[in-house]
C-alpha positions in Angstrom: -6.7 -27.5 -97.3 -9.8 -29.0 -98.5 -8.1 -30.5 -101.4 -5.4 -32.6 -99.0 -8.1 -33.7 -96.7 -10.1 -35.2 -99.1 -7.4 -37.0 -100.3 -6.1 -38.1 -96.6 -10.0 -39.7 -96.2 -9.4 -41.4 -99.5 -5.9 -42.6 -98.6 -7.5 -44.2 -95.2 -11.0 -44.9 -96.3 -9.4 -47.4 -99.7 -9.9 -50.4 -97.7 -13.3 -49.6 -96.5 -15.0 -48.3 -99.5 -13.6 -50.7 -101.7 -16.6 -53.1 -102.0 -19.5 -50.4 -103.4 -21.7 -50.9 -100.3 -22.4 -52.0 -96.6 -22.7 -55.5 -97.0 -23.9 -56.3 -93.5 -27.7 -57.5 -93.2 -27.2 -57.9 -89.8 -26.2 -54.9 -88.5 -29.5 -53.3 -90.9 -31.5 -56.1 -89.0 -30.5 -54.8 -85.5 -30.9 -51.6 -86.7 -34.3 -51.5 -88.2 -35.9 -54.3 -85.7 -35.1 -51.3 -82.6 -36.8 -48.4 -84.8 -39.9 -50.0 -85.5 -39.7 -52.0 -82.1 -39.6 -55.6 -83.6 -39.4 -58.1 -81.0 -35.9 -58.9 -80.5 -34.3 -61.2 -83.6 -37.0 -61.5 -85.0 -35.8 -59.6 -88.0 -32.3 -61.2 -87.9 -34.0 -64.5 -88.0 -36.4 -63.9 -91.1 -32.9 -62.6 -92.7 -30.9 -65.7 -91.8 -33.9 -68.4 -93.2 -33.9 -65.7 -96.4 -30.6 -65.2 -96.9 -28.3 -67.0 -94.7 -25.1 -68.9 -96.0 -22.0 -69.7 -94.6 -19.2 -67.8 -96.5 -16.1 -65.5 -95.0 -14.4 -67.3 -92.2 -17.1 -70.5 -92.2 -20.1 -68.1 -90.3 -23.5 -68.9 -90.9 -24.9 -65.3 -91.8 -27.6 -63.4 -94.3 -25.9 -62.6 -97.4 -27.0 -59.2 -99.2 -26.2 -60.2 -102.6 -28.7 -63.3 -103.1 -31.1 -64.3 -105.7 -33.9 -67.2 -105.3 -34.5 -67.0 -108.8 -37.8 -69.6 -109.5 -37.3 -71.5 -106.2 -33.1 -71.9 -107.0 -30.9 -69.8 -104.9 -28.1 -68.0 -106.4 -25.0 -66.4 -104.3 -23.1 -63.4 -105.9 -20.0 -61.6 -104.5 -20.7 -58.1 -104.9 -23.8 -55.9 -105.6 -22.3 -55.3 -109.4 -22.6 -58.8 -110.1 -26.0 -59.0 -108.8 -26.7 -55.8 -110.6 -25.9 -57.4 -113.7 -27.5 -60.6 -113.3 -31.1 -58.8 -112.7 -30.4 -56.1 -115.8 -30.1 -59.1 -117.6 -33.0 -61.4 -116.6 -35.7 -59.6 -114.7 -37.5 -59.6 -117.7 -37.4 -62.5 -118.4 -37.9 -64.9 -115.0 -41.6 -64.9 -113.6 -40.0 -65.3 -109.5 -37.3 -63.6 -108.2 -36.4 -62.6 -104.6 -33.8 -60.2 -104.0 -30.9 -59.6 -101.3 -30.7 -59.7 -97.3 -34.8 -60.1 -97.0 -35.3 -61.5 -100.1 -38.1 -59.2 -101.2 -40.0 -60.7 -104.3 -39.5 -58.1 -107.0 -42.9 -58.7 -108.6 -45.1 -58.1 -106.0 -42.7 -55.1 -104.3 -40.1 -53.7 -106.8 -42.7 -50.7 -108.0 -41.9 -49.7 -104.8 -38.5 -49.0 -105.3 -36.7 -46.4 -107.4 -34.8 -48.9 -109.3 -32.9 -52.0 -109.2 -29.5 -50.7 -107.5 -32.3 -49.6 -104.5 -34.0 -53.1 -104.1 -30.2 -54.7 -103.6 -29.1 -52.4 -101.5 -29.0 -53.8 -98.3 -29.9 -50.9 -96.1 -32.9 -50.1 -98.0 -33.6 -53.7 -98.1 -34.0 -54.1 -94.3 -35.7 -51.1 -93.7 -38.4 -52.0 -96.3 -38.5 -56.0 -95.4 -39.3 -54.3 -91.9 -42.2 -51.8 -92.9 -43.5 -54.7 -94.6 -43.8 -57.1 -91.5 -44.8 -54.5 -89.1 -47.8 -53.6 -91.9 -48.2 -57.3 -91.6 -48.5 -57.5 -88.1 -51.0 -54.4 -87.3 -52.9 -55.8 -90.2 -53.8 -59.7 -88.8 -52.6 -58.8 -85.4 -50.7 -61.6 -84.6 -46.8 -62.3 -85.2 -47.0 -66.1 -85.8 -49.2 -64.9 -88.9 -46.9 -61.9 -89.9 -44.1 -63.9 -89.8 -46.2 -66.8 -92.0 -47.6 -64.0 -94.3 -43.8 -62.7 -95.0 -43.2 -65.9 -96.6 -46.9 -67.0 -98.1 -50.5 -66.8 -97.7 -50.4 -71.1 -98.8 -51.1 -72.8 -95.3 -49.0 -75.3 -95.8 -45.9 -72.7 -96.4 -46.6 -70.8 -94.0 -46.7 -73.5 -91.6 -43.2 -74.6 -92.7 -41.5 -71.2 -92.7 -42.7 -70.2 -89.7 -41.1 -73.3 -87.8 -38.0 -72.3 -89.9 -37.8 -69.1 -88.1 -38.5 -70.1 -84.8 -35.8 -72.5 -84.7 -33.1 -69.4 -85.8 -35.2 -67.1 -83.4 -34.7 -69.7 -80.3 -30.8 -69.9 -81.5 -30.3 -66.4 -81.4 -31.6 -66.0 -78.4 -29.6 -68.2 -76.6 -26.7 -66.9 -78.7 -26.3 -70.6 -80.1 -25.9 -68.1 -83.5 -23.0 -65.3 -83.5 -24.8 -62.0 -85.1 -22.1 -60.6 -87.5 -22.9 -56.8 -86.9 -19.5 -54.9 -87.1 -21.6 -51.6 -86.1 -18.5 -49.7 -85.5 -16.8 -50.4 -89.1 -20.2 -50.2 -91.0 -21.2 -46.5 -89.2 -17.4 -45.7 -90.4 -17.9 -46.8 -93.6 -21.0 -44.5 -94.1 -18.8 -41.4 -92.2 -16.3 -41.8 -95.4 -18.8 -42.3 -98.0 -20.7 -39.2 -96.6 -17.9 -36.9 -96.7 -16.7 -38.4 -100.3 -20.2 -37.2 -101.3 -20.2 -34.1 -100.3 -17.3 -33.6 -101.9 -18.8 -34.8 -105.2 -16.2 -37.3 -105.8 
């Protein structure tokens, strides 16, 4: 019995387990921003000046598998392509910020198990947002969190804090559509869950 309903969840679950992970910042964003009480967006925001691109159907949204590599961005389809693209050169480049948050990996990838962790886009969030609460209780002060996730440089943080309050005041007045599919993304995670428990 176990054996045919393991392969009935494979069967239904193809088209949603087809791409290796959850690929949707936003919904991670929403997520993480109401467990560590964020104020509302303001996560989403950081993700969309990070990370944001337009790409399926023409929407403006954070995309999980991007690289700033020494100030140019790069856009992969899939984590296995941005896998291989770090394997190959995070050696070798002295800057380079990773997925939906962009989290710098020299400063923050000893904090991370490996690579595959850093891109993964859950684990991405939920670190991005430890980071900025950290920030917050530490200067006390969100204009400077929000600065300080970005750059200690003035100037920088001047600019990227304007950044994000232009996205922040969009989504607020729902000027910007939040791409979080909550409902497919939690069933993705059911499936994957079971698949792993069944050690397939």
């Amino acid at each position: 019995m176990r054996v045919i309903l393991v392969f009935v969840i494979i069967i239904f679950s193809f088209n949603y387990l087809k791409s290796s992970e959850v690929d949707n910042c936003s919904y991670f964003t929403e997520k993480y921003s109401k467990e560590l009480n964020l104020p509302n967006k303001l996560l989403t925001s950081i993700s969309l000046v990070e990370s944001g691109i337009k790409r399926e159907k023409n929407i403006f949204r954070p995309w999980p598998w991007t690289l700033n590599v020494s100030g140019k961005p790069i856009y992969f389809n899939n984590k296995t392509e941005i896998l291989k693209y770090l394997k190959e050169n995070i050696d070798k480049k002295k800057s380079i910020d990773i997925g939906c948050m962009q989290i710098n990996a020299r400063y923050h990838l000893k904090n991370f198990l490996s690579l595959s962790q850093i891109v993964d886009p859950e684990e991405n969030v939920k670190y991005a947002a430890g980071f900025l609460l950290r920030l917050y209780k530490e200067h006390r002060s969100w204009n400077e969190a929000i600065s300080r996730y970005h750059s200690s440089i003035p100037i920088r943080k001047k600019k990227y804090l304007k950044k994000v309050y232009a996205f922040w005041k969009d989504l607020r007045q729902r000027k910007i559509k939040i791409v979080a599919d909550s409902k497919k993304t939690e069933k993705i995670k059911y499936f994957r869950d079971i698949l792993a428990q069944e050690k397939i």
